[in-house]
Backbone bond lengths (Angstrom), bond angles and torsions (degrees), N, CA, C in turn:
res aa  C-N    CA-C-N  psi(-1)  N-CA   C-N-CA  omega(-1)  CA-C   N-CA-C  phi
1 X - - - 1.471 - - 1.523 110.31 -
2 X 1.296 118.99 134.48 1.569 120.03 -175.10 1.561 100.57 -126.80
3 X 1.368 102.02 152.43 1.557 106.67 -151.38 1.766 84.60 -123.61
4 X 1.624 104.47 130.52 1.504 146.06 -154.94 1.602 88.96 -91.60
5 X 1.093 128.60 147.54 1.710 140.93 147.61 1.579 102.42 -127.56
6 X 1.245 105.40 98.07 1.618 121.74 165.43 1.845 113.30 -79.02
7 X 1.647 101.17 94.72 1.165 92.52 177.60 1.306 114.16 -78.67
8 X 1.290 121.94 150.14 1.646 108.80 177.42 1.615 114.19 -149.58
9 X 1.217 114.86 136.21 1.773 117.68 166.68 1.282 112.88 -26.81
10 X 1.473 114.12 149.13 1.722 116.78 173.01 1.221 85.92 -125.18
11 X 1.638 147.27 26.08 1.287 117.36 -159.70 1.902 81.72 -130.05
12 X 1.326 97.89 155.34 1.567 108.45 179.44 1.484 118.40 -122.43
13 X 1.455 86.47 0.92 1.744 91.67 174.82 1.734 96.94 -137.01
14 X 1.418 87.65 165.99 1.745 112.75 -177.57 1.207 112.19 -131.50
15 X 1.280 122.96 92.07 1.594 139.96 -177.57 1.995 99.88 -56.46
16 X 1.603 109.21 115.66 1.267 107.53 156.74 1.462 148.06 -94.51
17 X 0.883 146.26 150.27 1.719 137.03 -173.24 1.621 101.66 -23.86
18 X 1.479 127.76 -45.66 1.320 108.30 -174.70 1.761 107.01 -82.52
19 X 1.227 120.68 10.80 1.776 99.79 -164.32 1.210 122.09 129.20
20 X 1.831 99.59 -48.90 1.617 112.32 -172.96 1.280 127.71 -40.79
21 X 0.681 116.58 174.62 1.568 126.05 -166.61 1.505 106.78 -157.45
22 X 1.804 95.67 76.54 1.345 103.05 178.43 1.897 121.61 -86.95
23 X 1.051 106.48 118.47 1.385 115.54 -179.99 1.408 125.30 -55.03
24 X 2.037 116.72 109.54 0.794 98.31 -143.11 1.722 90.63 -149.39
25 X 1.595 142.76 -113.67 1.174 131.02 -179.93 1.301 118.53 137.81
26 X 1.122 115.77 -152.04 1.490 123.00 166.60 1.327 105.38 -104.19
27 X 1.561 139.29 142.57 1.175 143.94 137.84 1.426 141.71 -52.45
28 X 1.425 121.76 114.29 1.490 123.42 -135.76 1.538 99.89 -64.41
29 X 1.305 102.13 -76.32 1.479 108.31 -179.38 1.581 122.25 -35.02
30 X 1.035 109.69 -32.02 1.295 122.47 -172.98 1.801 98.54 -67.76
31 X 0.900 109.14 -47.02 1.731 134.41 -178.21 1.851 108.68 -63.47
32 X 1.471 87.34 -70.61 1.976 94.35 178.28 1.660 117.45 -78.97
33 X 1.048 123.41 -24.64 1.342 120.65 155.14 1.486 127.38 -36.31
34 X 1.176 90.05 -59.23 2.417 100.14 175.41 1.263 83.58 -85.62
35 X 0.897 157.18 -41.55 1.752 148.94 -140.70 1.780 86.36 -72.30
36 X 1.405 109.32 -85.24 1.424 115.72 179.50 1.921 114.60 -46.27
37 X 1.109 101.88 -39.22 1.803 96.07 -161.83 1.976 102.87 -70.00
38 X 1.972 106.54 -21.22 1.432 107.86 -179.75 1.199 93.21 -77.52
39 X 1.021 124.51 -77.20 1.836 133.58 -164.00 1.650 93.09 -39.21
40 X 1.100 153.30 -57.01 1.232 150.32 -143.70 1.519 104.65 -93.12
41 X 1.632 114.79 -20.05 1.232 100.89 150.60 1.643 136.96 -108.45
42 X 1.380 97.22 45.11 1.325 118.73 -171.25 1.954 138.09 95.26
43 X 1.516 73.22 -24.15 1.760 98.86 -174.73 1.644 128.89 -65.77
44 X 1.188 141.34 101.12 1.183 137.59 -179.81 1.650 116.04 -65.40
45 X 1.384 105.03 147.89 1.281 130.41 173.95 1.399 141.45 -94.56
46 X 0.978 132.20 135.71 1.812 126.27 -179.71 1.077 92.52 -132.21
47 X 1.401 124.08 130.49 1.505 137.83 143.45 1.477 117.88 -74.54
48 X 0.907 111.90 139.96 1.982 114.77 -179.77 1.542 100.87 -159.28
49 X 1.514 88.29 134.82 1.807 103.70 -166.57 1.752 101.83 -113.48
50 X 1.514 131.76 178.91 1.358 113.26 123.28 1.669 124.05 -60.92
51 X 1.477 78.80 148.91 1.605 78.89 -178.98 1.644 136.83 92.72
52 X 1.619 96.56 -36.72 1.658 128.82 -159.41 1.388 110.47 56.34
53 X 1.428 116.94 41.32 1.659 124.16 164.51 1.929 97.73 -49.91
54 X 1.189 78.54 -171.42 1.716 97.31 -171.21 2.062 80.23 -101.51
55 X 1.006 133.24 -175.17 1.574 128.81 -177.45 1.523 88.29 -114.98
56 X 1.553 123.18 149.52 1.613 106.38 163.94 1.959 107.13 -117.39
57 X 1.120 99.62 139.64 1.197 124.13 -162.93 1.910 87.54 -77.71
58 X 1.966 105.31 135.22 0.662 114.69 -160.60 1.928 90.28 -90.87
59 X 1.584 113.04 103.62 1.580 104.79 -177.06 1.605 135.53 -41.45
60 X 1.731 99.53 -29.34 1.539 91.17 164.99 1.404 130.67 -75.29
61 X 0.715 107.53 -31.33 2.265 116.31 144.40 1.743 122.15 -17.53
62 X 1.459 80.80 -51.27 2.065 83.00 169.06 1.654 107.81 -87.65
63 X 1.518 132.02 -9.46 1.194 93.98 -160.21 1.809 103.07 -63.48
64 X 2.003 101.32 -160.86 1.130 86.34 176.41 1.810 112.88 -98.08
65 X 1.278 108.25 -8.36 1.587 112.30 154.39 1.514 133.42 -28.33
66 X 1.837 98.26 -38.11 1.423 106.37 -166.59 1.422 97.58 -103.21
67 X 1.538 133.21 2.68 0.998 118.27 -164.44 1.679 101.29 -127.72
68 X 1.532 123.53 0.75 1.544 97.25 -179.29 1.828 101.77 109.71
69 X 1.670 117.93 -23.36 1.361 113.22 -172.70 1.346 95.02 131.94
70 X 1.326 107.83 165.11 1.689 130.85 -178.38 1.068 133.36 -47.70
71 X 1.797 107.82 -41.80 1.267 118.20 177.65 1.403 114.04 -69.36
72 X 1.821 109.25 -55.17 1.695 96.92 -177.72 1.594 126.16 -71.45
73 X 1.470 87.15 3.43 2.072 107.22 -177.99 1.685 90.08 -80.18
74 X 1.033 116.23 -46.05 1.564 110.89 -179.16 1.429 118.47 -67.95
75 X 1.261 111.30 -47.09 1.835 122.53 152.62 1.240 124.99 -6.43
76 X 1.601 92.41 -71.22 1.752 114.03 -172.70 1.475 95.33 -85.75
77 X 0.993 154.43 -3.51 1.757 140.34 -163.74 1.509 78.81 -116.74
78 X 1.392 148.01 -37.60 1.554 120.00 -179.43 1.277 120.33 -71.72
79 X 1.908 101.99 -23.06 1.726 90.83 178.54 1.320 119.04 -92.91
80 X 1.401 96.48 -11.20 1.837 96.95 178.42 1.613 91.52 -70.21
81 X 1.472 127.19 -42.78 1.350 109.02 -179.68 1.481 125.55 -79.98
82 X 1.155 114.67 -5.95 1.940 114.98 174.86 0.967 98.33 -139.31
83 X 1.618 129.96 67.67 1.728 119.29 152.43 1.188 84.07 -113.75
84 X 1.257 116.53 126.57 1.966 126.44 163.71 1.591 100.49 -53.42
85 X 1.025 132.86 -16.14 1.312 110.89 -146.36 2.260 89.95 -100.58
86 X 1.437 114.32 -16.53 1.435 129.14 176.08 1.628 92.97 -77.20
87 X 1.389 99.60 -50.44 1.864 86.55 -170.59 1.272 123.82 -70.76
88 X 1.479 110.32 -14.40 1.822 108.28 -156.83 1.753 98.42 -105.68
89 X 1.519 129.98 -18.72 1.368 127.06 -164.65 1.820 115.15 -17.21
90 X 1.707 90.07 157.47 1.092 94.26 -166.50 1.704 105.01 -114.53
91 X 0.965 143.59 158.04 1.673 161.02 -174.11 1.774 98.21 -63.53
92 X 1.569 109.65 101.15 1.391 113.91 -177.93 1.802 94.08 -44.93
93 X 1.115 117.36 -77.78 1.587 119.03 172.31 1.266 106.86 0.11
94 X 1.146 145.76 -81.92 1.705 164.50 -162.46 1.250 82.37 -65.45
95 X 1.318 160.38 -9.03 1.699 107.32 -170.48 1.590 91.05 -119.00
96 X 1.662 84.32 154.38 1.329 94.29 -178.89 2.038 98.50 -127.32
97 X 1.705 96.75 125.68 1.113 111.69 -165.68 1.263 114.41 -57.96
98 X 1.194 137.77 2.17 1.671 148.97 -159.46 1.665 91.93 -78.72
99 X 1.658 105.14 -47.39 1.533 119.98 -177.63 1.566 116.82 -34.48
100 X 1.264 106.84 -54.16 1.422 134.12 -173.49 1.649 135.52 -90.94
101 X 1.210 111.98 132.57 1.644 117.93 162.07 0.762 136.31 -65.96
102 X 1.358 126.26 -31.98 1.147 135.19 -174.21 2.068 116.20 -168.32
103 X 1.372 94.24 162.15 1.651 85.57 -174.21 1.813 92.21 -124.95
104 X 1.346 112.58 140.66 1.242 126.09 164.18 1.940 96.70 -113.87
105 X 2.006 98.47 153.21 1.254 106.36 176.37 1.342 83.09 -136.34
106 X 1.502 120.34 142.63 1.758 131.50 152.18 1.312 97.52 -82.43
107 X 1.984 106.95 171.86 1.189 97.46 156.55 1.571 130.17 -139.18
108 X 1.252 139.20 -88.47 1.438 102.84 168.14 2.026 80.16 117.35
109 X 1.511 99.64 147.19 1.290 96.14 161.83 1.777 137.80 -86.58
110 X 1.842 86.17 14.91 1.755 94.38 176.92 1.746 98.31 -75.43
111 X 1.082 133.06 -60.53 1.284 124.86 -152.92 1.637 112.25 -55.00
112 X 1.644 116.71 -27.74 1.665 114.18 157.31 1.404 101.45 -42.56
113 X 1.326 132.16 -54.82 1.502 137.35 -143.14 1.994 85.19 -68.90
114 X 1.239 104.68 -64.82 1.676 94.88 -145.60 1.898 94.06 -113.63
115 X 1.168 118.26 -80.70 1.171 123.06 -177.34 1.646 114.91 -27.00
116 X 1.485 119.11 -19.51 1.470 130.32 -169.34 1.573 93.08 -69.69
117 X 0.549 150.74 10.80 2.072 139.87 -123.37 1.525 104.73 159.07
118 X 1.298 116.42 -10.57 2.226 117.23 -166.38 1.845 96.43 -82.87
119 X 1.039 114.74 106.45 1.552 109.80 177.89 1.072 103.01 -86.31
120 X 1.314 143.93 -14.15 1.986 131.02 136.93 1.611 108.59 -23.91
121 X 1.353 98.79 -80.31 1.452 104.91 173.27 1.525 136.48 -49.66
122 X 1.613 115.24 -23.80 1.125 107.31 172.96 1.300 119.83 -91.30
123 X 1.705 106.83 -9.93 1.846 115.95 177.86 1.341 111.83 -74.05
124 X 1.855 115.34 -30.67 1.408 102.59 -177.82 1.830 106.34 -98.66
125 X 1.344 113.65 8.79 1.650 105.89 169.54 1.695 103.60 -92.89
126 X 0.848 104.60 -39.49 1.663 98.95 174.36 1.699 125.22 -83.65
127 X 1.293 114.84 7.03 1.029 123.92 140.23 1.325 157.58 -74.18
128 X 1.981 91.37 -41.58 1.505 106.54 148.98 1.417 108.67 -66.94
129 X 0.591 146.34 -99.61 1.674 143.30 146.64 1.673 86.55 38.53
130 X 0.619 149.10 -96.34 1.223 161.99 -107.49 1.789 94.01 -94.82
131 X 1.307 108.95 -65.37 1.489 118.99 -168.04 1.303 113.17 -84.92
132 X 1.737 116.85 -2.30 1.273 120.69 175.30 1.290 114.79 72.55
133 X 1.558 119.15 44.55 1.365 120.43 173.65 1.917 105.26 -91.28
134 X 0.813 145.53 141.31 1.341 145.78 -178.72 1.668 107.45 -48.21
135 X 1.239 128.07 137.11 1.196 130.13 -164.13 1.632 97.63 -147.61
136 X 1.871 104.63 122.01 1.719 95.73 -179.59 1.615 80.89 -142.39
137 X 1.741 86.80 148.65 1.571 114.18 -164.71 1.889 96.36 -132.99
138 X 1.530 106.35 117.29 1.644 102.19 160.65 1.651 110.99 -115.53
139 X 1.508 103.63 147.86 1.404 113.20 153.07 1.632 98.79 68.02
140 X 1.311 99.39 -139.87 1.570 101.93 -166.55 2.053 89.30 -80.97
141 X 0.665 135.92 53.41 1.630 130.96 -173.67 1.602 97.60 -106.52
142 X 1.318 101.73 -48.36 1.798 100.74 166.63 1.442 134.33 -38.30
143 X 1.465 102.19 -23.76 1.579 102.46 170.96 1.238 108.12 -60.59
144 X 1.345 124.67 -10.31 1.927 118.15 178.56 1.430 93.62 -70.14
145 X 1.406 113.13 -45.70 1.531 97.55 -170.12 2.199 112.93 -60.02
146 X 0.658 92.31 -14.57 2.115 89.44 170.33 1.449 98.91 -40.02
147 X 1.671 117.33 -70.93 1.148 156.94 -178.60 2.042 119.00 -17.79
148 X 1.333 91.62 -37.86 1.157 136.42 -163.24 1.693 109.49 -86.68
149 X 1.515 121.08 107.08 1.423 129.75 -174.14 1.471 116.72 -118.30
150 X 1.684 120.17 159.75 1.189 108.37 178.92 1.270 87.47 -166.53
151 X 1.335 133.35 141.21 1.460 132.44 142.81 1.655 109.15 47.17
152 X 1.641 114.22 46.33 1.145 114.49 170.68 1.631 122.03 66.56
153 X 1.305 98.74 16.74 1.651 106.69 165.81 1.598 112.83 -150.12
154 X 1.166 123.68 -151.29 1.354 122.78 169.26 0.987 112.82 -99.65
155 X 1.767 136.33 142.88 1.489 133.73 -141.10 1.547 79.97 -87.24
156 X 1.039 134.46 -26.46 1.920 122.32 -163.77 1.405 110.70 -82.73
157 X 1.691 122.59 -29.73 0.730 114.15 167.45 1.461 157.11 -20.54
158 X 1.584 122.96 83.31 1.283 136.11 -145.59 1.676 128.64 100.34
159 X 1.367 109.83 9.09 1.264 142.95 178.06 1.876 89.23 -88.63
160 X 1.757 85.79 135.17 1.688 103.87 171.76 1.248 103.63 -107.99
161 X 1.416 110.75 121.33 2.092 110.70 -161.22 1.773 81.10 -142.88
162 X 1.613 107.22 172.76 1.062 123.04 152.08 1.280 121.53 -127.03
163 X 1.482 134.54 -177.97 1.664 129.67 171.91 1.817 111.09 173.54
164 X 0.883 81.28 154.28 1.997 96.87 176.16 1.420 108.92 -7.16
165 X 0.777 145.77 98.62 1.936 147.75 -150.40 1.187 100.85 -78.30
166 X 1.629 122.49 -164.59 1.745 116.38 160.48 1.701 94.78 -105.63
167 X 1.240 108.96 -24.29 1.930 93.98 177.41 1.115 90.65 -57.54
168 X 1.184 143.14 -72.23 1.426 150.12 -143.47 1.765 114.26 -60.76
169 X 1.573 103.85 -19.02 1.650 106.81 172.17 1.327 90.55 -101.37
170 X 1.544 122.12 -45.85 1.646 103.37 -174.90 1.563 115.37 -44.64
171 X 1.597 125.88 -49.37 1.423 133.05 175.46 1.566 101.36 -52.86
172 X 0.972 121.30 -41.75 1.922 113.45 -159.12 2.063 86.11 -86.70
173 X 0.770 119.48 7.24 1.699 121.64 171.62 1.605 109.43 49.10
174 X 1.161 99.76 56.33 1.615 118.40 179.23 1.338 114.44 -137.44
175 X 1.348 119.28 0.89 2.035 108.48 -156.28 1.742 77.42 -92.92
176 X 1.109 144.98 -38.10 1.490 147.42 -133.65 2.243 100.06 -102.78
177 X 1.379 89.37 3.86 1.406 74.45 165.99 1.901 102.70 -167.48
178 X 1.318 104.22 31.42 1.506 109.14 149.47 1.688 111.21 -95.46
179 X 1.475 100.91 -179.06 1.470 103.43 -140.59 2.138 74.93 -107.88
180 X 1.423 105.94 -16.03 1.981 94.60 166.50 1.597 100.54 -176.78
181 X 1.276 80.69 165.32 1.788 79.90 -167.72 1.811 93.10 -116.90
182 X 1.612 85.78 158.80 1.500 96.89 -157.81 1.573 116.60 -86.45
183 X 1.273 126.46 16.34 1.623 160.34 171.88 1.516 106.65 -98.81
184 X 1.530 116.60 -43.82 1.356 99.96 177.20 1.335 124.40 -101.80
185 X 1.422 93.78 10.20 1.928 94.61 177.56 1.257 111.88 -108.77
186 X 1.803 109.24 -30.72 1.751 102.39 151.63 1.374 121.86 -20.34
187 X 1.781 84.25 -91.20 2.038 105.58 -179.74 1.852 101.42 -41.97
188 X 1.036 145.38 -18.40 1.003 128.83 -160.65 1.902 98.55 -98.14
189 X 1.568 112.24 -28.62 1.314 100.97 163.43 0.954 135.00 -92.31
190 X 1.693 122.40 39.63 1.299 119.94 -151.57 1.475 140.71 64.63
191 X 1.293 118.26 22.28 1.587 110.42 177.00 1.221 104.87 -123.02
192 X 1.066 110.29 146.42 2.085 116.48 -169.79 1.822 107.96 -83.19
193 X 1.011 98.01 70.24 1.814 100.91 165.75 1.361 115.77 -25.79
194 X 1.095 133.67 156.28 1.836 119.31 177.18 1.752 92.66 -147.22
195 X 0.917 126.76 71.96 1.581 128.30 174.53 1.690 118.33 -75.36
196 X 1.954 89.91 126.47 1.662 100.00 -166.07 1.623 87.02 -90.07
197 X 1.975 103.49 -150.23 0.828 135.39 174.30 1.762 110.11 -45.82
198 X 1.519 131.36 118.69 2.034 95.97 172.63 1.760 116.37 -64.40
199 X 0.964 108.51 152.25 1.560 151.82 -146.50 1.711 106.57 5.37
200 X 1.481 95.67 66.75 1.692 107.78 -171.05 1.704 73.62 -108.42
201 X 1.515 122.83 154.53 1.492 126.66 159.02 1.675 125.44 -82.32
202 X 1.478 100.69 118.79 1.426 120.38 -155.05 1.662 90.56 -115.93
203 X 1.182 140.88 143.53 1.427 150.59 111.64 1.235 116.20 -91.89
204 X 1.407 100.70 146.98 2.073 117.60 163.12 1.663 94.44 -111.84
205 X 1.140 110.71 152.22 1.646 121.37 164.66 1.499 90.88 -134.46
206 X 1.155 114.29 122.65 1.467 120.48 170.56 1.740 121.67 -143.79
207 X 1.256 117.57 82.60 1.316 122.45 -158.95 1.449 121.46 101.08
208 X 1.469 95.20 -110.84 1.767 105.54 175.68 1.933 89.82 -119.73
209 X 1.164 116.33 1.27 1.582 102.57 -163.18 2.030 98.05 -102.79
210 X 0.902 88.54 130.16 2.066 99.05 164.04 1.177 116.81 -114.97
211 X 1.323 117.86 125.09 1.314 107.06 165.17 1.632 106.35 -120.46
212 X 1.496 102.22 -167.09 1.929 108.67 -166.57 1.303 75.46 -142.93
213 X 1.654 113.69 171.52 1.368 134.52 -164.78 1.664 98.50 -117.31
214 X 0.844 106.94 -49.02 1.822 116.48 -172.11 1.789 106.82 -154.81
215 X 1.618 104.83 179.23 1.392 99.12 -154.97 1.755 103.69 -65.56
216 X 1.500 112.23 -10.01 1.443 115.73 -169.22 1.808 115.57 -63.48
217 X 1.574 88.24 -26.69 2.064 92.10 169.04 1.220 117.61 -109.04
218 X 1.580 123.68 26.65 1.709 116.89 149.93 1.420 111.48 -38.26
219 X 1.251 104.00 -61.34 1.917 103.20 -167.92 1.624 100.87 -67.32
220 X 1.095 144.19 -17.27 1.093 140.16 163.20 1.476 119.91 -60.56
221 X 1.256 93.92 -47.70 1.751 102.64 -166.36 1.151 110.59 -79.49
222 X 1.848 119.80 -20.05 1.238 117.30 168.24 1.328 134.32 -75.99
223 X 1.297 103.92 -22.50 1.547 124.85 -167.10 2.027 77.10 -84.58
224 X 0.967 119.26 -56.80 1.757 110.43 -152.06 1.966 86.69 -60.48
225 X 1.212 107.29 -48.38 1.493 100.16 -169.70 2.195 110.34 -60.46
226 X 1.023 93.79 -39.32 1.333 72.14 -174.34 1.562 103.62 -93.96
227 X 1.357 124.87 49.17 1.532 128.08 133.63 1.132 108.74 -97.56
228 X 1.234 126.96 -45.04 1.349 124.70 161.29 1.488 120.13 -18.39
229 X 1.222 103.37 -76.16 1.478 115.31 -178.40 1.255 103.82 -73.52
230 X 1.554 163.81 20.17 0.901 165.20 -107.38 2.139 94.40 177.00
């Protein structure tokens, strides 16, 4: 059994170039997808926030638009509401990565908000990183990697990853009034973005690190990560 560190956003809003305070979170699927596919293959989980907030689930995530129809919209809204492991999180501060195998991040447009900038979060991604613990990143979840230092650059730097594109914010009608998009601040710290089709399902495996492009390669990124750890 290998033990999961679910890093996750505490922030529920997404500050835009004017101020706004667009309401926003973690992305469900993105979240219950690895949640169920680790636990189901034996593997335990830790959630850890800033702060050790509870994470808030980004609500357009449950509709049934985002999910396929009603039923699996109802699916994901019971486990976002009864997985112990969403309610109980633990204080990124407090953990000490020794605990853990591996780190999964969802993504959601909270982790731009806080985790982009959380030097909790960027000490224990560039650590796994470092010691070669398996490391999987979806969607906008990569903005943790900004966060993330090493030897006077960014620890990912030169890492082949993918993540949330700018077609893919231009289509969701958001890239044109955030304050940066999460494709050009990658490439801008050195990591080779690799952008597919928008919201076609994309994985990178590059080392010990996976990433997904949008919520369509959770199940991708989970399945590649737990060979990883496997």
């Amino acid at each position: 059994m290998a033990k999961i560190l679910f890093i996750m956003t505490g922030s529920g809003t997404w500050t835009l170039a004017d101020g706004t305070a667009h309401p926003t979170g973690y992305w469900a699927d993105e979240a219950v997808i690895p949640l169920e596919a680790f636990k189901d293959a034996g593997h335990e989980v830790t959630v850890a926030t800033p702060g050790g907030v509870v994470p808030p689930v980004d609500q357009g995530s449950l509709s049934p638009d985002a999910n396929g129809g009603e039923d699996n919209a109802a699916r994901v809204r019971a486990i976002v509401e009864t997985a112990p492991e969403f309610a109980s999180p633990v204080a990124l501060d407090a953990v000490d990565l020794a605990d853990f195998d591996a780190v999964y991040i969802p993504g959601g447009h909270g982790p731009m908000e806080d985790l982009a900038a959380d030097a909790d979060s960027g000490r224990l991604l560039a650590a796994a990183l470092q010691g070669g613990k398996p490391v999987g990143v979806v969607c906008h979840g990569p903005a943790a990697l900004l966060a993330a230092s090493g030897e006077g650059k960014n620890a990912f730097a030169g890492y082949r990853i993918t993540a949330f594109t700018n077609a893919e914010e231009h289509a969701a009608g958001l890239a044109e009034r955030a304050k940066w998009l999460l494709q050009d601040r990658l490439t801008e710290a050195g990591i080779d973005v690799v952008a597919d089709e928008p919201f076609a399902a994309h994985v990178e495996v590059d080392r010990n690190l996976v990433t997904g492009q949008n919520p369509a390669s959770a199940p991708g990124a989970a399945s590649a990560l737990l060979e990883l750890i496997a």
